[in-house]
PASEBA-1860 file (N, C-alpha, C; in nm, 3 decimals):
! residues 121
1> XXXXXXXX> -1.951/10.135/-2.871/-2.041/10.052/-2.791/-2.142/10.142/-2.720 ~ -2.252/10.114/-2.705/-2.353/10.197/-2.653/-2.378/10.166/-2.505 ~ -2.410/10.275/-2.443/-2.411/10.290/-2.311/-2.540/10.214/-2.256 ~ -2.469/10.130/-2.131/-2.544/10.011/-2.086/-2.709/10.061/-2.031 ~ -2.768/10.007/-2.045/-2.945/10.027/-2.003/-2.923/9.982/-1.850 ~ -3.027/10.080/-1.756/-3.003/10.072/-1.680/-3.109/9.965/-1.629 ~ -3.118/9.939/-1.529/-3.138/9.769/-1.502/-3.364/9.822/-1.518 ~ -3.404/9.892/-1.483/-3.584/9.915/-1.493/-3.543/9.931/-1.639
9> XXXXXXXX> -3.498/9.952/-1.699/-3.518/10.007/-1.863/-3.510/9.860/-1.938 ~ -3.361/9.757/-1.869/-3.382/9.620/-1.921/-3.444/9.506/-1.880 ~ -3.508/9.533/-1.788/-3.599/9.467/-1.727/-3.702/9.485/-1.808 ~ -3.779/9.605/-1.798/-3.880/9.657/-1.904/-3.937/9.560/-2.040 ~ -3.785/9.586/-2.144/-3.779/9.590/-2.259/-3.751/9.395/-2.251 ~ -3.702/9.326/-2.183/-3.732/9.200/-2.130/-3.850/9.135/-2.103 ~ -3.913/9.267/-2.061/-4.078/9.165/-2.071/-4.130/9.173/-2.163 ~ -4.123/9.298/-2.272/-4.158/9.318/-2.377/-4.182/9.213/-2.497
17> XXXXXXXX> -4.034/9.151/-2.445/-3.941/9.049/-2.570/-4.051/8.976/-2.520 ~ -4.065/8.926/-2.351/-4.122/8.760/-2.322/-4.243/8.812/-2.350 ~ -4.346/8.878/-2.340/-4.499/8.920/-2.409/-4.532/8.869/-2.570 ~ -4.409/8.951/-2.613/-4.399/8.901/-2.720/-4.411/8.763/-2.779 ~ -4.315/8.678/-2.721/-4.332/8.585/-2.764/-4.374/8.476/-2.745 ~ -4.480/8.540/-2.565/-4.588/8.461/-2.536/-4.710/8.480/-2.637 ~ -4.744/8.533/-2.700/-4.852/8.609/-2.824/-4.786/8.435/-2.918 ~ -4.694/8.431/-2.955/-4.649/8.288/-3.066/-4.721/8.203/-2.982
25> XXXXXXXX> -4.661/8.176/-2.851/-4.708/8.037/-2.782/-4.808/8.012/-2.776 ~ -4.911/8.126/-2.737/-5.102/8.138/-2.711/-5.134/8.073/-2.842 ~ -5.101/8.071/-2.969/-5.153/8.057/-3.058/-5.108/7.929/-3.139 ~ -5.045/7.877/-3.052/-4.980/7.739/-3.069/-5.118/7.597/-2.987 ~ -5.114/7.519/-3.005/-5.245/7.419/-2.924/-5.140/7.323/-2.848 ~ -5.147/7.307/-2.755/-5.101/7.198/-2.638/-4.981/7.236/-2.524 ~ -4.849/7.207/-2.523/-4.779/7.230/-2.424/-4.768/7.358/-2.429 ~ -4.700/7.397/-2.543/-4.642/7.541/-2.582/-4.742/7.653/-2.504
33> XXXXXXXX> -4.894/7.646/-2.493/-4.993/7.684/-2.417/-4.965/7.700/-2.257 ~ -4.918/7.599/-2.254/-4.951/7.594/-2.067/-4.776/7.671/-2.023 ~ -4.657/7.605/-2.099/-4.568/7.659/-2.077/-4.558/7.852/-2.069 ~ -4.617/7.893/-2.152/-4.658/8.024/-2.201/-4.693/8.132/-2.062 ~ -4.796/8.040/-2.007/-4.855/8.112/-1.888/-4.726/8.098/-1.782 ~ -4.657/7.998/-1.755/-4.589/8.050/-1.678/-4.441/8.146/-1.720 ~ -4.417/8.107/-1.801/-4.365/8.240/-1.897/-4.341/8.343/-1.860 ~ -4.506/8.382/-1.870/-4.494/8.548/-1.919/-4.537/8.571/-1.758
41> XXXXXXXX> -4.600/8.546/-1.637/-4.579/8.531/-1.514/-4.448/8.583/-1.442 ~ -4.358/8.476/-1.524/-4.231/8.483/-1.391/-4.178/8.631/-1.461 ~ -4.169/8.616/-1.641/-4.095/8.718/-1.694/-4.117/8.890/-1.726 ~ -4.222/8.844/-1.643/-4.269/8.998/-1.654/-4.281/9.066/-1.491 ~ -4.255/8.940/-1.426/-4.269/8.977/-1.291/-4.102/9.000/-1.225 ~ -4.041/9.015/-1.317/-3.908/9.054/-1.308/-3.871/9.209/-1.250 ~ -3.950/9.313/-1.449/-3.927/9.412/-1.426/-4.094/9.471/-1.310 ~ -4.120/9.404/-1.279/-4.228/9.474/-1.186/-4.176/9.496/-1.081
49> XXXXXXXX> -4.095/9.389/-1.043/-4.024/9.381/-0.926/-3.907/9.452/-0.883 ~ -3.854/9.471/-0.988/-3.738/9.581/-1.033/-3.804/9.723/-0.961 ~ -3.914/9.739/-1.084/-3.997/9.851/-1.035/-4.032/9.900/-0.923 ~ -4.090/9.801/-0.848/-4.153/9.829/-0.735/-4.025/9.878/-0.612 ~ -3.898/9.812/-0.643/-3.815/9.872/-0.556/-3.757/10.030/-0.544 ~ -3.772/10.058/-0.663/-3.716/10.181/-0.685/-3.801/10.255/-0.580 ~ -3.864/10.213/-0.535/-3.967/10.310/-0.432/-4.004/10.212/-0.315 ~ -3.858/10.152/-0.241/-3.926/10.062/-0.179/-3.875/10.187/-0.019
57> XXXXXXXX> -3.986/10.128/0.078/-3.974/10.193/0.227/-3.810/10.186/0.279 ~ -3.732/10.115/0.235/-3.631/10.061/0.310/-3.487/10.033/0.262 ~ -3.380/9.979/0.300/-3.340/9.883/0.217/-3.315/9.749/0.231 ~ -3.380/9.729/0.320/-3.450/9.584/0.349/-3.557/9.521/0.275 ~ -3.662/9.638/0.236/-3.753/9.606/0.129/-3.687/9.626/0.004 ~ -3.603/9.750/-0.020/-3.516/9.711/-0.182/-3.461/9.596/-0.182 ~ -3.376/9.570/-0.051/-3.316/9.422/-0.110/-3.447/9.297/-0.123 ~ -3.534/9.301/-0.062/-3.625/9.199/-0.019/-3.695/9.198/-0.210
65> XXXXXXXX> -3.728/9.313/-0.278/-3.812/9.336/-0.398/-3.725/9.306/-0.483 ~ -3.570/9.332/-0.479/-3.448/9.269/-0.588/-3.465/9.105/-0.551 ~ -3.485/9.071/-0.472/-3.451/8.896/-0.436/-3.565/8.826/-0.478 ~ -3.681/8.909/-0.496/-3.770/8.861/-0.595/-3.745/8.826/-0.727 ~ -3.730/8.948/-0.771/-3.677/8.991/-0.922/-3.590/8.844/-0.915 ~ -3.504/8.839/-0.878/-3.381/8.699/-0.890/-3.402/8.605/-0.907 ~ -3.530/8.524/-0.814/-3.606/8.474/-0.797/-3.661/8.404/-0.955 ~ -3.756/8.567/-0.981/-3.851/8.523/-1.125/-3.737/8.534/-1.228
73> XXXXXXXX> -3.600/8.585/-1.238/-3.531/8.597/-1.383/-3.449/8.458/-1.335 ~ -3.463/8.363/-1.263/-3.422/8.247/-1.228/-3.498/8.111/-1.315 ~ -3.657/8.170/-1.285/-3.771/8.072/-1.297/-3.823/8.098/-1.488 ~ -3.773/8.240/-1.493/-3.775/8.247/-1.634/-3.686/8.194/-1.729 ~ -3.526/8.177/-1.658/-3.424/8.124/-1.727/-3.495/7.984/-1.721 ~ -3.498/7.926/-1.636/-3.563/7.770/-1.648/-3.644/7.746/-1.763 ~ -3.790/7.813/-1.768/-3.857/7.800/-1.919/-3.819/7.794/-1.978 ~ -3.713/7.934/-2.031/-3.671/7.918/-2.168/-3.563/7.784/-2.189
81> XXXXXXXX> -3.492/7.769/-2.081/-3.447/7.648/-2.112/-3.521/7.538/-2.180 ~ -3.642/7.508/-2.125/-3.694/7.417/-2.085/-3.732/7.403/-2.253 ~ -3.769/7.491/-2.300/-3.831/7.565/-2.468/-3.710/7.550/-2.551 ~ -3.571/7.560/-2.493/-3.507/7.552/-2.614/-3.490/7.394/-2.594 ~ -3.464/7.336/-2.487/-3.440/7.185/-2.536/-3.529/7.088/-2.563 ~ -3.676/7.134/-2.541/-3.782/7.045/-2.625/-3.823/7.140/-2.754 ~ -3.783/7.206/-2.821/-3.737/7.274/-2.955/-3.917/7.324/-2.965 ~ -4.017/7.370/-2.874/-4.115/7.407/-2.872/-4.137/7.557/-3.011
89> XXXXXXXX> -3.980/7.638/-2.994/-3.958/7.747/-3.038/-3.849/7.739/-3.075 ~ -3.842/7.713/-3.235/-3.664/7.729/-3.284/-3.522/7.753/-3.200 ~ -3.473/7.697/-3.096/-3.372/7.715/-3.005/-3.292/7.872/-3.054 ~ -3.216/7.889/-3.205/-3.203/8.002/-3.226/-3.277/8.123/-3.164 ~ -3.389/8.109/-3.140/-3.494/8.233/-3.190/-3.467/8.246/-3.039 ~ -3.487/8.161/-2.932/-3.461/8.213/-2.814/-3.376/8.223/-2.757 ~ -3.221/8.202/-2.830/-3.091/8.259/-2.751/-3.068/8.350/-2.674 ~ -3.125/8.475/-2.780/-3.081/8.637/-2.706/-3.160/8.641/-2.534
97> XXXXXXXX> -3.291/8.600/-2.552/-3.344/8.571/-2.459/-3.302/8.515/-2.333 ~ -3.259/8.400/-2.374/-3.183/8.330/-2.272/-3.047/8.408/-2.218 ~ -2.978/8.448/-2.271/-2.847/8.519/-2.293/-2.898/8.675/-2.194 ~ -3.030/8.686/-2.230/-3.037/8.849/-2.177/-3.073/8.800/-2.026 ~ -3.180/8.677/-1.963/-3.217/8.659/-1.823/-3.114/8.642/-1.781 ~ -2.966/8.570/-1.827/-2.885/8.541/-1.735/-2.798/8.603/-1.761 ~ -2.788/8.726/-1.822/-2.704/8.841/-1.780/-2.852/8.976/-1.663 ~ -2.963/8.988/-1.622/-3.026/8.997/-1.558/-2.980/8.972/-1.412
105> XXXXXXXX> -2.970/8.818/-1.409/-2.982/8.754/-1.285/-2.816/8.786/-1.240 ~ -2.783/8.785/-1.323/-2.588/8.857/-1.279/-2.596/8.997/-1.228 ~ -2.664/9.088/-1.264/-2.687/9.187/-1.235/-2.749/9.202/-1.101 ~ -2.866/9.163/-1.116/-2.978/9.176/-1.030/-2.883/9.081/-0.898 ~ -2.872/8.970/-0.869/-2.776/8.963/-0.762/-2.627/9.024/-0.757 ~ -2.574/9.117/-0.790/-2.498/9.194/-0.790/-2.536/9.309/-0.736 ~ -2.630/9.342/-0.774/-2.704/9.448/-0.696/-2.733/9.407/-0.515 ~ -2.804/9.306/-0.523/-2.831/9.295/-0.427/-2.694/9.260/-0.290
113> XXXXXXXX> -2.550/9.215/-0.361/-2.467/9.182/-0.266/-2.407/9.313/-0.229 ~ -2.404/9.419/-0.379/-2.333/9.539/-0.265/-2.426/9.632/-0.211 ~ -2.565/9.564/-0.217/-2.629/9.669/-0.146/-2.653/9.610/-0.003 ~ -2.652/9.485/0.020/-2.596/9.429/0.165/-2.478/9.441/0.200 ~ -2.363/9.464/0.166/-2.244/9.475/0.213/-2.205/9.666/0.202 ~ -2.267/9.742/0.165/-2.331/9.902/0.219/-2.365/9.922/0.329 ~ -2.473/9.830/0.347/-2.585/9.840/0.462/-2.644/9.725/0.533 ~ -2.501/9.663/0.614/-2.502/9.538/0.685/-2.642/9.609/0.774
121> X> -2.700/9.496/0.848/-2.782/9.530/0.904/-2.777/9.538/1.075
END
């Protein structure tokens, strides 16, 4: 089994996937369009958010920039939901997807509870 990616690396490669397969939706005409934009929004604003903590002032602002992140891999699980049950995108095709935000959002609030219970305030 290969050694787990660390959470900026799958965050990253997560937006990659949702970029990706906002590029299908753009080129689709009607819902699939509008759904798209918020998409690639929440799902890319994941690993930014990820990002931006690694260098945050605090850890009030790390936790504050992870509770974002939670936030958008929350609002991204919703879409894709939303995509696999009006079959916009072959439900198959977006499993892993789905499967990868909400192992994300397990993480990413996991992070954030033992890094409050470290550093009660």
């Amino acid at each position: 089994m290969s050694q787990q990616k660390d959470i900026t690396d799958r965050t990253f490669n997560f937006a990659v996937r949702i970029v990706n397969l906002c590029k299908v939706l753009d080129e689709r005409p009607g819902v699939g369009r509008v759904l798209y934009k918020q998409l690639i929004r929440s799902g890319t604003s994941i690993g930014a958010n990820v990002e931006e903590s690694q260098s945050a002032q605090s850890k009030a602002d790390f936790v504050h920039k992870l509770e974002i992140a939670l936030k958008e891999a929350r609002e991204t699980r919703y879409w894709l939901r939303i995509m696999i049950s009006t079959q916009i995108i072959e439900p198959s095709k977006l499993s892993s997807l789905l499967t990868e935000s909400e192992e994300l959002i397990k993480i990413i609030a996991s992070i954030i509870v033992k890094t409050k219970q470290n550093n009660p305030k």
